[in-house]
C-alpha positions in Angstrom: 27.4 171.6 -39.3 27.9 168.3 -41.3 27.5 169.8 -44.4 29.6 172.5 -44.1 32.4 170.2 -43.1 31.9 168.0 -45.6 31.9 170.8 -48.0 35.2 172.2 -46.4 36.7 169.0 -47.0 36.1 168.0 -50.3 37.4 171.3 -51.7 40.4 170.4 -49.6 40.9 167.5 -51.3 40.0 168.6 -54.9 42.9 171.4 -53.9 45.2 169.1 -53.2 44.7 166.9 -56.0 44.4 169.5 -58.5 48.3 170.2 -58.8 48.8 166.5 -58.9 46.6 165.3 -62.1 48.0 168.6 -63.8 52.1 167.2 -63.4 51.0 164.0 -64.2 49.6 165.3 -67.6 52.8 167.7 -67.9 55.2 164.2 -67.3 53.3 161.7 -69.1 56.0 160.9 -71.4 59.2 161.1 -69.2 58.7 157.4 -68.2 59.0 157.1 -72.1 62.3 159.2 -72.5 63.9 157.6 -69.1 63.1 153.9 -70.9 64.6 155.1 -74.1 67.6 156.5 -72.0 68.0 153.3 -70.6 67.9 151.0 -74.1 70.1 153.5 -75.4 73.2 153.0 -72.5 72.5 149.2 -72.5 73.2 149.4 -76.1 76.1 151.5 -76.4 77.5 149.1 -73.5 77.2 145.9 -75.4 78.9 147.3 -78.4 81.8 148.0 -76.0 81.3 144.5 -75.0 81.6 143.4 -78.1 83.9 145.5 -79.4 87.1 145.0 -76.7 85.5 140.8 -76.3 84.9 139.9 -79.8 88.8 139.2 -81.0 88.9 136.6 -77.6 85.7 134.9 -78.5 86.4 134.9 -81.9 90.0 133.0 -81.0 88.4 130.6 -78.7 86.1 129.5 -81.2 88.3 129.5 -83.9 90.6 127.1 -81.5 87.6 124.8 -80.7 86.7 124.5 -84.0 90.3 123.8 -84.8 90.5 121.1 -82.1 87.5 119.6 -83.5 88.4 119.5 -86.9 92.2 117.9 -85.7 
């Protein structure tokens, strides 16, 4: 009777398992493309940044160095 459970359970499990290490093979490298994704959007926001804040920051410099200078 043990046996026969046992049995009953372990292909169970291996059934239920079997679906899962297949997706994981099929979606090994989305972690890589979602990481990618995310480097890409930082970038493109801190050349906005840059872009609308560098005439400020280059004026406040260009007044400290001025001050400095005086």
């Amino acid at each position: 009777m043990i046996p026969a459970f046992f049995s009953t359970w372990v292909a169970l499990v291996r059934s239920l398992t079997a679906p899962t290490s297949r997706r994981r093979d099929d979606e090994r490298g989305q972690g890589l493309v979602e990481y990618g994704l995310i480097i890409i959007l930082i970038a493109i926001f801190v050349i906005v940044v840059v872009g609308v804040m560098g005439h400020q920051t280059n004026n406040v410099f260009s007044n400290v160095s001025n001050g400095l200078s005086a």
